[in-house]
Steps between C-alpha positions, in 0.01 A plus 500: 500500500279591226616668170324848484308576166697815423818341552326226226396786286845658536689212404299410178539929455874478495515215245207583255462864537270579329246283618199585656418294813193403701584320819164356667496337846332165462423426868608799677809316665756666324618159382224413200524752180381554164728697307395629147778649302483674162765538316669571172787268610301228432462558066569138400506329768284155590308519831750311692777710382303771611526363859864390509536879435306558804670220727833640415429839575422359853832364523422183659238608731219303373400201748682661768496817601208517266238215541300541253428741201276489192621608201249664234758632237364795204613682203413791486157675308629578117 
């Protein structure tokens, strides 16, 4: 079974909160997403540190539960 994009959205919520989040349906399966996150959180950080922070707020769900998800990772607007 699918992951569900608010249970995505809820999960990155709990860990960076507060990020604002833009989960887009790729294909309209409920298996392909885009998520764009925005976040303070992310001060410092290198893109793929940005994304581990991601990953591990999905507590292992990536490539299973999860196929697939693109990351697009922001700081916010000074």
């Amino acid at each position: 079974m699918a992951m569900q994009a608010a249970e995505i959205e809820r999960m990155i919520k709990d860990a960076l909160p507060d990020a604002l989040i833009e989960i887009i349906d790729l294909r309209g399966d409920g298996d392909h997403y885009k998520a764009v996150i925005t976040s303070g959180a992310f001060e410092g950080k290198n893109r793929i540190q940005q994304h581990q922070m991601i990953y591990a707020a999905l507590k292992g769900n990536m490539g299973g539960v999860l196929h697939a998800l693109a990351l697009e990772t922001r700081l916010p607007a000074s």
